[in-house]
C-alpha positions, 0 to 999 in steps of 0.5 A: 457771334463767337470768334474762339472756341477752347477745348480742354485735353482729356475727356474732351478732345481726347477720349479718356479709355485710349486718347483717341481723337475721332476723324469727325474732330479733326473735321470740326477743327479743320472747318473752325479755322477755314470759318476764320475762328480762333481755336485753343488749348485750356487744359491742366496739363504741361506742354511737356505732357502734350509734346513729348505724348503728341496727345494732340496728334500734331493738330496745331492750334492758335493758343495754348492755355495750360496748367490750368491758366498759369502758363500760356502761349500763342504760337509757342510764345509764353504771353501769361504766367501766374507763379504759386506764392513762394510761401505756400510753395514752402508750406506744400513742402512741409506738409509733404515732407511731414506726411509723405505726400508725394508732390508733383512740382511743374515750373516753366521748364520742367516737372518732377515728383518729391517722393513717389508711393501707389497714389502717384502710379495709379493717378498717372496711369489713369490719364496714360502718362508715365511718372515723371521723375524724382528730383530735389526740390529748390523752393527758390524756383517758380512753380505754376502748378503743384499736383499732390497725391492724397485722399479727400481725407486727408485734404484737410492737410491743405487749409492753411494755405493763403494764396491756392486754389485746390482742385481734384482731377483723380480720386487721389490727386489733387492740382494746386495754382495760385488763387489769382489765375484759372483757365478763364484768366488765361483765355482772356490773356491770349485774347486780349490783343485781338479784341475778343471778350469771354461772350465771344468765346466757346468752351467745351470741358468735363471735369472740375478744373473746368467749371469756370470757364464752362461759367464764365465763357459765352457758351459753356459746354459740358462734355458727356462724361462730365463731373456734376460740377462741370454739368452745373457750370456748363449752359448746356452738354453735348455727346462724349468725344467717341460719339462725335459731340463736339462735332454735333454741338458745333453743327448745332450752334452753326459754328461749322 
């Protein structure tokens, strides 16, 4: 019996082309909690993002999984967190400042670029979101989450860190969290104190930030524009968000 279903944001919940959400969406969310069925968030996205864009169109929630699993809440209180290690924080920041790459830095309460150049403009407006400001960088503050601008050539740059995992969302942006969180750790974290383990869970997601919750939840599944690796992940695939998949998938599995 499943108890939760998580969605990731774009691609999943929101279509990628206009970040439209289908009325048939909104009927699978509706009907999921008139069933008594726990509904989240799991995205790589900052709640600044989804609040001040209203990506969700005012559709509510009962928790909020974000920046990959580093930051979480439910009912707007942060109940997670899972900071990057101080040291690979400064070395990010040398690697950055020695070959000017542009690094998107999130802490709890704020997101701002080190530097801006045509990978951050072109990567920002692939996902409709503007580009945050430029502000000084104080290495002394948390960061849960750090996007950096690169080409895959250029990944190498990164191999020398001790404590990150690194995953690519954009041919030329890649997002950096600590190597002891990921959207599985956040989901389990909010659920904890309602007894409901990751085989009680549904997941649906389509890129590589997603793999390991489409992996390790009870019913992974990938969305119809899905990266190989998601497909891989994932127990089965389901239609793109426009073509109502979620909708199917859940009738499917008689969840709605």
């Amino acid at each position: 019996m499943y108890r939760a279903v998580f969605f990731d944001i774009d691609g999943t919940l929101i279509s990628k082309k206009d970040l439209s959400i289908p009325n048939s969406l909104k009927e699978a969310l509706r009907l999921l909690k008139a069933n008594g069925i726990y509904i989240g968030i799991a995205t790589g996205r900052h709640t600044f993002e989804i609040e001040s864009e209203n990506l969700l169109q005012d559709l509510e929630f009962d928790f909020y999984v974000t920046l990959n699993g580093q930051l979480c809440f439910e009912n707007n209180q942060l109940v997670y967190q899972q900071a990057i290690a101080k040291e690979d924080v400064e070395t990010l920041l040398d690697i950055s400042d020695k070959h000017q790459i542009p690094l998107l830095l999130i802490e709890q309460n704020d997101m701002y670029l080190n530097m801006c150049n045509d990978d951050v403009i072109m990567a920002q407006a692939s996902i409709h979101t503007l580009v945050p400001p430029i502000k000084e960088v104080d290495c002394n503050h948390q960061f849960y989450q750090i996007c950096a601008y690169l080409k895959p050539e250029d990944l190498h740059l990164f191999q020398n860190l001790q404590h990150t995992t690194i995953t690519q969302w954009h041919s030329a942006a890649y997002d950096l969290i600590s190597d002891q969180g990921c959207k599985t750790e956040g989901i389990e974290a909010v659920l904890k104190p309602y007894g409901i383990s990751l085989d009680e869970v549904i997941c649906f997601g389509d890129g590589d930030n997603d793999a390991d919750m489409l992996s390790q939840c009870g019913l992974g599944i990938a969305m119809g524009v899905a990266s190989e690796k998601a497909r891989d992940a994932a127990n089965e695939s389901c239609d793109t968000v426009e073509n109502d998949g979620i909708y199917k998938a859940l009738k499917k599995h008689h969840m709605i």
